[in-house]
C-alpha positions as a Python dict, from the first residue, in 0.01 Angstrom:
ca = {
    (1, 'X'): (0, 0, 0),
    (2, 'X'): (132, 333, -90),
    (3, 'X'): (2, 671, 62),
    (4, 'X'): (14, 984, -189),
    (5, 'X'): (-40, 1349, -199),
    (6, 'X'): (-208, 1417, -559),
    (7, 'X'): (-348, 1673, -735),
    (8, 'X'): (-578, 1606, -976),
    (9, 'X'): (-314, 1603, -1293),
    (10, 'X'): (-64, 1416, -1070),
    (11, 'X'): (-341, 1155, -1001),
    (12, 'X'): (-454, 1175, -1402),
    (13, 'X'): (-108, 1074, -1443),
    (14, 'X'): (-60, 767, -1228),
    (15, 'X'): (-354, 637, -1369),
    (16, 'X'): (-274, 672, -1707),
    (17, 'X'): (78, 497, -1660),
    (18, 'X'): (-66, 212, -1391),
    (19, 'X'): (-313, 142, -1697),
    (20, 'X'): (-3, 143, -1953),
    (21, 'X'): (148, -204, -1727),
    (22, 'X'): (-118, -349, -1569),
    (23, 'X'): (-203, -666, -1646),
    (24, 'X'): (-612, -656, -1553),
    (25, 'X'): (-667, -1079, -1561),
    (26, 'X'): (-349, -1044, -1272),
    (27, 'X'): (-352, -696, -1148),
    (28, 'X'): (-590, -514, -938),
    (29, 'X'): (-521, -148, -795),
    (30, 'X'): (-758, 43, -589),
    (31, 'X'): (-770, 367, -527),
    (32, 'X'): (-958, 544, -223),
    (33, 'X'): (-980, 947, -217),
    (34, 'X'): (-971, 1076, 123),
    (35, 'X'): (-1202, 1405, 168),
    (36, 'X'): (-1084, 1641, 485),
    (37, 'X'): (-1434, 1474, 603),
    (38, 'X'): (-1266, 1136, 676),
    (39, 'X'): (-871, 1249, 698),
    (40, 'X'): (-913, 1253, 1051),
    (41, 'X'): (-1047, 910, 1168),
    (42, 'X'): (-708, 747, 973),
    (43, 'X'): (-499, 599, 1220),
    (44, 'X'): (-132, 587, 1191),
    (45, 'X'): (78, 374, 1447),
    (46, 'X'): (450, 420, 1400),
    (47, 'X'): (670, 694, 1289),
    (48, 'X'): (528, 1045, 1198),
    (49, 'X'): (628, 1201, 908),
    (50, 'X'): (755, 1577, 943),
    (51, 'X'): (391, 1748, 648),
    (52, 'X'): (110, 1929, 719),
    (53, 'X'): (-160, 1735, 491),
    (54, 'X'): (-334, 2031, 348),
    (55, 'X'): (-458, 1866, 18),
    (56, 'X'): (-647, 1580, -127),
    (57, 'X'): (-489, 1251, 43),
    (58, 'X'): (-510, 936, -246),
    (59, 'X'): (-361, 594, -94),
    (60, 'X'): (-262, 396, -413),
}
């Protein structure tokens, strides 16, 4: 599971080039958008990383 901070062309992007090598009878990849609704109940155990998330949150 990867966590990333997209904006909309950034996220455009990474689909696009996911598509490009996926292989969809082997491959799945989910995306869920995180809304500053929900940002808050995420719970994170472990080491902190040093950013203010002040934008749309997409883990990939």
């Amino acid at each position: 599971m990867f966590e990333c901070l997209l904006d909309d062309d950034q996220l455009a992007l990474l689909k696009t080039r996911i598509e490009r090598t996926l292989e969809p009878e082997e491959d799945q990849v989910r995306f869920y958008p995180m809304s500053g609704h929900t940002r808050h109940k995420v719970l994170v155990m472990g080491m902190q990383p040093d950013r203010v998330i002040d934008d749309d949150v997409f883990i990939v």
